[in-house]
C-alpha positions in Angstrom: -26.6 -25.6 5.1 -27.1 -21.9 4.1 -24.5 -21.0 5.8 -22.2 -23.1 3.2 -23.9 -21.7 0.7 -23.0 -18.5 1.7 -19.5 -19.4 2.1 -19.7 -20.8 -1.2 -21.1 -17.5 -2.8 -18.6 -15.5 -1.3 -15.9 -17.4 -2.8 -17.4 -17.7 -6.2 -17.4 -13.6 -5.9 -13.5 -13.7 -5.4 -12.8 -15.7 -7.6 -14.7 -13.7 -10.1 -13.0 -10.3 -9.2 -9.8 -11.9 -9.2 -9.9 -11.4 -12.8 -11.2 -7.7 -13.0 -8.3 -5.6 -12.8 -8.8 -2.2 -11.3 -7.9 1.2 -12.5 -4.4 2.5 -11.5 -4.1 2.2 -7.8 -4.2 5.4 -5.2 -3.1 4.2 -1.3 -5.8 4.0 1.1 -5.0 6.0 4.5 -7.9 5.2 7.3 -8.3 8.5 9.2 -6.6 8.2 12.4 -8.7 8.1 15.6 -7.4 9.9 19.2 -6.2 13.6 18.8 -4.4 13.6 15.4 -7.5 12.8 14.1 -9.2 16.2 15.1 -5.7 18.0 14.0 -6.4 16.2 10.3 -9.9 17.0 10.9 -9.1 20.4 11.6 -5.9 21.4 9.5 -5.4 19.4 6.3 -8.6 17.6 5.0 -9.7 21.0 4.0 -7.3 21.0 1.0 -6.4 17.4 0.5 -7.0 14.0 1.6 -4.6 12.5 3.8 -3.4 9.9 1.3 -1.0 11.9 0.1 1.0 11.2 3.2 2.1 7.5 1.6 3.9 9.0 -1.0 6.4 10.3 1.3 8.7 8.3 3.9 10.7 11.1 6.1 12.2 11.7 9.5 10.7 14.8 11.5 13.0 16.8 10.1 11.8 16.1 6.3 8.1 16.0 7.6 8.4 19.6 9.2 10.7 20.7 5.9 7.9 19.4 4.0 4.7 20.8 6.0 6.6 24.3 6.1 7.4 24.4 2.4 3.7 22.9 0.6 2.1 25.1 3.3 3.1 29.1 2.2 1.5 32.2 1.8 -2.3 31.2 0.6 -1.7 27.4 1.4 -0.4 28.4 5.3 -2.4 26.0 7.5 -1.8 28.5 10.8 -1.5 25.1 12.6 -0.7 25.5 16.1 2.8 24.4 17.3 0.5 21.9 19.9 -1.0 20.8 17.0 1.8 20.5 14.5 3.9 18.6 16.7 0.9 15.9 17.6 0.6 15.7 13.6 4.5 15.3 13.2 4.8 12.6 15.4 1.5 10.5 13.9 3.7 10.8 10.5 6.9 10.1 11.4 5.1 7.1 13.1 3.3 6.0 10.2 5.6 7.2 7.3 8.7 7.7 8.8 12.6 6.9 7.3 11.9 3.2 7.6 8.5 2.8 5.7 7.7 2.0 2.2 6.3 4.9 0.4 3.8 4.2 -2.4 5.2 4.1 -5.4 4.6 7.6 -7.4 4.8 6.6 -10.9 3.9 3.4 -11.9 0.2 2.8 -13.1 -0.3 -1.3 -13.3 -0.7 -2.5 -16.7 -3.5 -4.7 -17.7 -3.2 -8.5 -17.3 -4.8 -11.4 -18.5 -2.9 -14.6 -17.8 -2.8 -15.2 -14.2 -0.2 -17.1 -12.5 -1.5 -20.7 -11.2 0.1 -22.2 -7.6 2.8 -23.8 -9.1 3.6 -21.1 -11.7 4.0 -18.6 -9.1 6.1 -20.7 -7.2 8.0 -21.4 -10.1 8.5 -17.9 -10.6 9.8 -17.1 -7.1 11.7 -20.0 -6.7 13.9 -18.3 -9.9 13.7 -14.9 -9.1 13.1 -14.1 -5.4 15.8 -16.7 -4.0 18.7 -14.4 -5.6 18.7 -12.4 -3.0 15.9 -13.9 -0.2 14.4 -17.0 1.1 10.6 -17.0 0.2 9.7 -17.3 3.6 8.9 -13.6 4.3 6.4 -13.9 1.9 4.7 -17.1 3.2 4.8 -15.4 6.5 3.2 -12.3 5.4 -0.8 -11.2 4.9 -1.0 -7.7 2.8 -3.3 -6.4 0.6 -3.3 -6.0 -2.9 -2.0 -2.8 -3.2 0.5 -3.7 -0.3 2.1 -6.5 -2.6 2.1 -3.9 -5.4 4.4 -1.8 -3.1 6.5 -4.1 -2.2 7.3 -5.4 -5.6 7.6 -1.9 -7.1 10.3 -1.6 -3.8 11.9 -4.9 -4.9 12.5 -4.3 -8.3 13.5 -0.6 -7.4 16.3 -2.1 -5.3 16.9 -4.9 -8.0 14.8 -7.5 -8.6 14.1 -8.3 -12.4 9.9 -7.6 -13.0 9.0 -6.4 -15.5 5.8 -4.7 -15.6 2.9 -7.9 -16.7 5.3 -10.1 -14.2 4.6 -7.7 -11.4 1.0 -7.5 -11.8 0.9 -11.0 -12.2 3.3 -11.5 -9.4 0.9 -9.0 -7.4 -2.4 -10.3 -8.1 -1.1 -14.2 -7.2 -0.1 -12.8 -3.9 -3.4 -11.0 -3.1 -5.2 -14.2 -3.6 -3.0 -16.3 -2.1 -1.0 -14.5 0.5 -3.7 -11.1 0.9 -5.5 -10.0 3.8 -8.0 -12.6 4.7 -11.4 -10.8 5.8 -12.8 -13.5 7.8 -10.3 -13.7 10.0 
């Protein structure tokens, strides 16, 4: 019995924040763990926080082009070519050529009319199937801010949002289609 109460309280709380909207969103990079994390550690967390590295989606060549440039005269890290290279391959792997990268520019507006089931279904069903089958999305768990990404990438490459559609859009698919904690 308490623990259906529990559940029960922890679903009340979503459904309550599902209506607070948040300020403008910022990615969330979880420090790596093996040895990039002591070259992070080490080399770059003493200027910035490694979130910055979403903002960016480039091959090694655009990584090292990048490093060398932002890193000059008072900014040089004196990284150590060991080092750089274990910290070139961690982001080519995690924000190389053929990841999203966060968008830069677009600060979600406030929203208050939320798209039910069926409305956002609705919606889909007349804008998404132009180009795609909804299945990707009712195959696919991502956060929030991960839906935000991906819409901001959709409607980059096409797809007509406006800005209340895509907040609406992305706050139906974090309740619906987000990252389920319990599992």
């Amino acid at each position: 019995m308490r623990l259906v109460s529990i559940v029960m309280l922890v679903l009340a709380c979503g459904l309550a924040t599902a209506q607070i909207r948040r300020p403008p969103t910022w990615p969330d990079i979880p420090l790596p763990g093996g040895p990039v994390r002591s070259v992070i550690l080490d080399n770059c967390t003493q200027c910035h926080g490694i979130d910055d590295y979403a903002f960016y989606a480039f091959d090694r060549a655009g990584w090292k082009d990048l490093l060398d440039t932002k890193h000059q005269g008072e900014a040089a890290t004196g990284i150590s070519p060991a080092d750089e290279a274990v910290l070139l391959d961690y982001l080519v792997g995690n924000f190389g050529p053929e990841s999203i990268p966060f968008p830069r520019d677009y600060v979600p507006p406030e929203i208050d009319e939320f798209f039910t089931n069926a409305d956002a279904r609705i919606f889909m069903e007349v804008r998404c199937i132009a180009c795609h089958t909804l299945d990707p999305v009712f195959s696919t768990r991502k956060s929030e801010e991960g839906w935000r990404v991906t819409l901001v990438n959709e409607r980059e490459r096409g797809a007509e949002l406006n800005d209340e559609e895509l907040e609406k859009l992305t706050e139906w698919l974090g309740r619906a289609r987000g990252v389920n904690l319990f599992e």
